[in-house]
Backbone as CSV, one residue per row, in Angstrom:
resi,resn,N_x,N_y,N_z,CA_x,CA_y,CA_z,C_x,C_y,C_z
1,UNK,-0.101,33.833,15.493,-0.488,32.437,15.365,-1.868,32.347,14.726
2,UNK,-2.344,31.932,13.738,-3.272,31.524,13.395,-4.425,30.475,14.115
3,UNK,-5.591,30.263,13.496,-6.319,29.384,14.591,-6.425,27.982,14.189
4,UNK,-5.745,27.210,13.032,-5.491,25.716,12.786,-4.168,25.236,13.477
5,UNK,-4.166,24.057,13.897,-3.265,23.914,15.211,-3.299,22.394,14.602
6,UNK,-1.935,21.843,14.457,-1.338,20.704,14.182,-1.401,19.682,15.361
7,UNK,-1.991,18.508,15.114,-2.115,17.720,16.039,-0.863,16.671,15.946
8,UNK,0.095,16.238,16.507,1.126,15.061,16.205,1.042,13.960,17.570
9,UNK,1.181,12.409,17.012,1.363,11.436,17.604,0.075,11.099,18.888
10,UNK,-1.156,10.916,17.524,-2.124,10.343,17.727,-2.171,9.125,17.843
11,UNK,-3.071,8.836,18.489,-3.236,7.076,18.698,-3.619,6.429,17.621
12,UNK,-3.470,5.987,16.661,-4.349,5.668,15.505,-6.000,4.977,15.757
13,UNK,-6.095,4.946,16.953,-7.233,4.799,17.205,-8.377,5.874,17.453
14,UNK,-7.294,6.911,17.711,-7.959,8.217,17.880,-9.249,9.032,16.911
15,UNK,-10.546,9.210,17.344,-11.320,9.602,16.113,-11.590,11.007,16.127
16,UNK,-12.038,11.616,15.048,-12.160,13.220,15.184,-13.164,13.847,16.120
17,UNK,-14.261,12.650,16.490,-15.129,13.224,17.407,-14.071,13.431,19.330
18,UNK,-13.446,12.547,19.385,-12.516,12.506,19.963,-11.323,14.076,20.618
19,UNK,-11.186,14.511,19.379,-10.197,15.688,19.282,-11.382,16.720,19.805
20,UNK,-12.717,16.641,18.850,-13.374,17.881,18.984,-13.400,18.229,20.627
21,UNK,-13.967,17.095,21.246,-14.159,16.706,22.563,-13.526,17.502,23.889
22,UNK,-11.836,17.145,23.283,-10.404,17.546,23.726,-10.365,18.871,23.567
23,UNK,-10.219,19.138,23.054,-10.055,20.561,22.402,-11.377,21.607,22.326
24,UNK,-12.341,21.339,22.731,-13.474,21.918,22.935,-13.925,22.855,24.186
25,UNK,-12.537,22.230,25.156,-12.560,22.880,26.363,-12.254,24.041,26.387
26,UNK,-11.500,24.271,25.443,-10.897,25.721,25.171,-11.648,26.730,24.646
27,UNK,-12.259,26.658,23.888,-13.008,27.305,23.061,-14.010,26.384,21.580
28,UNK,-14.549,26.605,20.816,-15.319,26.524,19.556,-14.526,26.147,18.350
29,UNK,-14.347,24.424,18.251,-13.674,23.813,17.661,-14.483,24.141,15.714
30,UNK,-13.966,24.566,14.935,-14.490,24.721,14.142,-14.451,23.850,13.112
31,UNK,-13.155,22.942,13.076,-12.844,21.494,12.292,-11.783,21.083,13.056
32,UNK,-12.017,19.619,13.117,-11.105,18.494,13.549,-10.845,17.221,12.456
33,UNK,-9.738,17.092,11.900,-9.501,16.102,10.861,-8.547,15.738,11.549
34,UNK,-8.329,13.770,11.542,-7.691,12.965,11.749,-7.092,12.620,10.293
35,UNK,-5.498,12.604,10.143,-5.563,12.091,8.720,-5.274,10.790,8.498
36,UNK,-5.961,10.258,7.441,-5.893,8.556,7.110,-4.922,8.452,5.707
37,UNK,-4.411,7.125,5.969,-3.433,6.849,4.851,-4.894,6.546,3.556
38,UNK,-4.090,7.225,2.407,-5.387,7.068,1.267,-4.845,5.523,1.249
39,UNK,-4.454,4.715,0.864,-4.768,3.525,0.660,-5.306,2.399,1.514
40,UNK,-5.021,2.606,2.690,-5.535,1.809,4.309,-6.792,1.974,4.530
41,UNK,-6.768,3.516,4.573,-7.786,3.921,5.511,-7.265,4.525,7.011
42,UNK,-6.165,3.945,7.199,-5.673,3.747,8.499,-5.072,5.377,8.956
43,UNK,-5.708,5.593,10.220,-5.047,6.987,10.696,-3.146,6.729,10.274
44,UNK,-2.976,8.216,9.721,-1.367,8.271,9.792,-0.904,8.327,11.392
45,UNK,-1.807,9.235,12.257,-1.126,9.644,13.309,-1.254,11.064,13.811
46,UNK,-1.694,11.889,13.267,-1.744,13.492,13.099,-2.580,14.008,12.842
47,UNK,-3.003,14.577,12.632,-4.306,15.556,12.214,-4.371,16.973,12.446
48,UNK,-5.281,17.673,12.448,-5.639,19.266,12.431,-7.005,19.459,12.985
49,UNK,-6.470,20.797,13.901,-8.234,21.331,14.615,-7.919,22.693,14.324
50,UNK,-9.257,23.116,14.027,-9.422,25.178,13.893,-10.097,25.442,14.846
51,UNK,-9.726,25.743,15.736,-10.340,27.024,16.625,-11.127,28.024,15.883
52,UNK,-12.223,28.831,16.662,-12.246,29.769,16.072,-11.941,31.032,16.287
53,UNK,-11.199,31.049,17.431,-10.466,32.364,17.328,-8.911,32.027,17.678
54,UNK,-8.040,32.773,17.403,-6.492,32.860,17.611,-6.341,32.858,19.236
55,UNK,-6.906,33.281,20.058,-6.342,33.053,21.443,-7.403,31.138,22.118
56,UNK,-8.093,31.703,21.640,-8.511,30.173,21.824,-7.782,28.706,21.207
57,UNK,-7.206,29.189,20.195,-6.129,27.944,19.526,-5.124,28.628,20.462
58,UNK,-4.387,29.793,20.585,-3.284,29.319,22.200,-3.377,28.421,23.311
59,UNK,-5.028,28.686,23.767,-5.198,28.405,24.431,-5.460,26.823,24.502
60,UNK,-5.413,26.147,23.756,-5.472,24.775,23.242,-4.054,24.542,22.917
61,UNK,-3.105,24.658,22.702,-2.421,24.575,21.899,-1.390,24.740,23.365
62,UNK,-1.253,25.747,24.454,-0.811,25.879,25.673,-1.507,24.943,26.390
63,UNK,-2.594,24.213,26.430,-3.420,23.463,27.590,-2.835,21.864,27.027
64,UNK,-2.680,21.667,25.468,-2.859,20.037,25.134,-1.570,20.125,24.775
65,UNK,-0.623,20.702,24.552,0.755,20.333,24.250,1.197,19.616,25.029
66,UNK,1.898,18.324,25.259,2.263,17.481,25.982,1.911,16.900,27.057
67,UNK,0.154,16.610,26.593,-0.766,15.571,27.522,-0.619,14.217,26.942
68,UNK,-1.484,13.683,27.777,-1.320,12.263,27.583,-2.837,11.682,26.776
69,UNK,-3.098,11.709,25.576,-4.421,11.183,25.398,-4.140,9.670,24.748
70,UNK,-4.891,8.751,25.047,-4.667,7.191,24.623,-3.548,6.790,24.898
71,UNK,-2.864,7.086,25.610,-1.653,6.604,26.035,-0.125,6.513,25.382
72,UNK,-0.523,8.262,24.218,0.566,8.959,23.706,0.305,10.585,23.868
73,UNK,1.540,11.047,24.174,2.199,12.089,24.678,1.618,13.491,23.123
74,UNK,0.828,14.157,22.940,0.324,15.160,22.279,1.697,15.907,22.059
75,UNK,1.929,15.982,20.502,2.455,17.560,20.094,1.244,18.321,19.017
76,UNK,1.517,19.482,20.000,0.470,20.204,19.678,1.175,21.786,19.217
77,UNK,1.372,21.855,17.560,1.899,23.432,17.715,1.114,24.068,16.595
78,UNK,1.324,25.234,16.370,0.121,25.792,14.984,0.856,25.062,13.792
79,UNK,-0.266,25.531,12.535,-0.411,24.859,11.422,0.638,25.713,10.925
80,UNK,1.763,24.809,9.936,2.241,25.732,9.178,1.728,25.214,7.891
81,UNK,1.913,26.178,6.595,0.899,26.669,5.037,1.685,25.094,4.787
82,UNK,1.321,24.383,3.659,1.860,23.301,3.122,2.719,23.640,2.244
83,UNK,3.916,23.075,2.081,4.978,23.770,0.856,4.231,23.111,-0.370
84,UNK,4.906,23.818,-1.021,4.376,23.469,-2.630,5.539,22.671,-2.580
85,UNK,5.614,20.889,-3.247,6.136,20.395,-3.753,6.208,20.191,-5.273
86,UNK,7.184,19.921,-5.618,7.932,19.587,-7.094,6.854,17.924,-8.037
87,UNK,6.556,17.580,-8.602,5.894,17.059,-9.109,5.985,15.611,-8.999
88,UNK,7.837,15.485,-8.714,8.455,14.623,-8.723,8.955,13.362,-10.164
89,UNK,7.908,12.689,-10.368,8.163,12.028,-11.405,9.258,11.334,-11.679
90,UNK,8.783,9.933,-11.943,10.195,9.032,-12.432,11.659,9.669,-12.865
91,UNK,11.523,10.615,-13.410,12.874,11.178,-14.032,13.193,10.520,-15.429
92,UNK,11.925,9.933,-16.086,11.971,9.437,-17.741,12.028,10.472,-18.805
93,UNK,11.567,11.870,-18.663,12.265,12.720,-19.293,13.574,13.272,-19.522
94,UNK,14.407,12.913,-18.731,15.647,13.123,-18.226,16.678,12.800,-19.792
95,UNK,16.566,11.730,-20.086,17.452,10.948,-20.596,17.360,11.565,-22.118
């Protein structure tokens, strides 16, 4: 397991000083990002914290998995790499 740990079904009120806070109990939070919709502003809901060591993100990751913070239920599992997506595009070359 690596030491970035996926945060799911944040409060959108939830702020990153917030997570550090949470997650600080465990060990030496090294980044906490809440992510915001680019056009809002508005938390999506999710975010990411790094531990800085691998048993200390278990140990976060075993302690906050299915607590209750703001009055939603934490999924908490490690980070997986981001896929590379396809570019997408209208499909106007196509034709």
């Amino acid at each position: 397991m690596g030491t970035k740990l996926y945060v799911g079904n944040l409060s959108y009120q939830t702020e990153e000083s917030e997570l550090r806070e949470q997650f600080g109990q465990f060990g030496t939070v090294v980044s906490a990002n809440v992510i915001s919709d680019r056009d809002t502003g508005r938390s999506r809901g999710f975010g990411f914290v790094e531990m800085s060591t691998e048993e200390e993100a278990r140990a976060a990751e075993a302690g906050m998995n299915g607590t209750e913070v703001d009055g939603r239920t934490l999924k908490v599992n490690e980070s997986k790499p981001r896929e590379n997506r396809s570019g997408g595009g209208g499909g106007r070359d196509r034709w």
